[in-house]
Residue, then its C-alpha position, 0 to 999 in steps of 0.5 A: x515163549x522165546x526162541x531161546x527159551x525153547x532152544x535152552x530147554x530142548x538142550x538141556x534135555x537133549x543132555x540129561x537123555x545122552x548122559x542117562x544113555x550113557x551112564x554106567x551100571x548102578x553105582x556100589x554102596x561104597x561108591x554112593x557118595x561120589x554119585x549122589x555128587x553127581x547126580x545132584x550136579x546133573x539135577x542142578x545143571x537141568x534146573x538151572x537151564x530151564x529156570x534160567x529160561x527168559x519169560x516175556x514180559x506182561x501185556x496190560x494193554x494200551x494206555x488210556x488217557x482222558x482229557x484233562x480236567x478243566x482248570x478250576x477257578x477258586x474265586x474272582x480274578x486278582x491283581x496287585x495296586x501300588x499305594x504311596x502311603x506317608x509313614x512318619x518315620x521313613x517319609x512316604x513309601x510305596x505298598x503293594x496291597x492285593x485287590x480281588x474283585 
């Protein structure tokens, strides 16, 4: 646990024991609104000190890393050949046709 953490939950009950020490006698029926606020104040102010309370994060460990897989090859090796072929309408052209051994 943090430090702070630690340090955040002792003060916050270092507080909630001072104001229970000091705390007037028990409170009249017609005085039972007014300290129902206060306590429910007093409950939130402990609450939120210790939930508010910075957590480490997880450890999952170190990072494996395996080689890579070797690169597959799908077929034979191809490559591309320039062809002039004769087209009636536009007189001779270049094509490019793909071979693959």
């Amino acid at each position: 646990m943090y430090a702070f953490a630690k340090a955040s939950i002792t003060t916050s009950l270092l507080i909630a024991g001072a104001l229970a020490i000091g705390a007037p006698p028990p409170a009249q029926a017609r005085d039972g609104v007014v300290a129902g606020l206060a306590a429910g104040a007093l409950a939130g102010v402990a609450a939120g000190a210790i939930l508010s309370a910075p957590r480490p994060a997880p450890y999952y460990g170190p990072v494996v890393v395996d080689d890579p897989p070797p690169p597959v090859e799908y077929g034979p090796p191809c490559y591309f050949e320039n062809h002039r072929v004769w087209d009636p309408y536009r007189g001779y052209i270049i094509i490019r046709e793909r071979v693959c051994d």
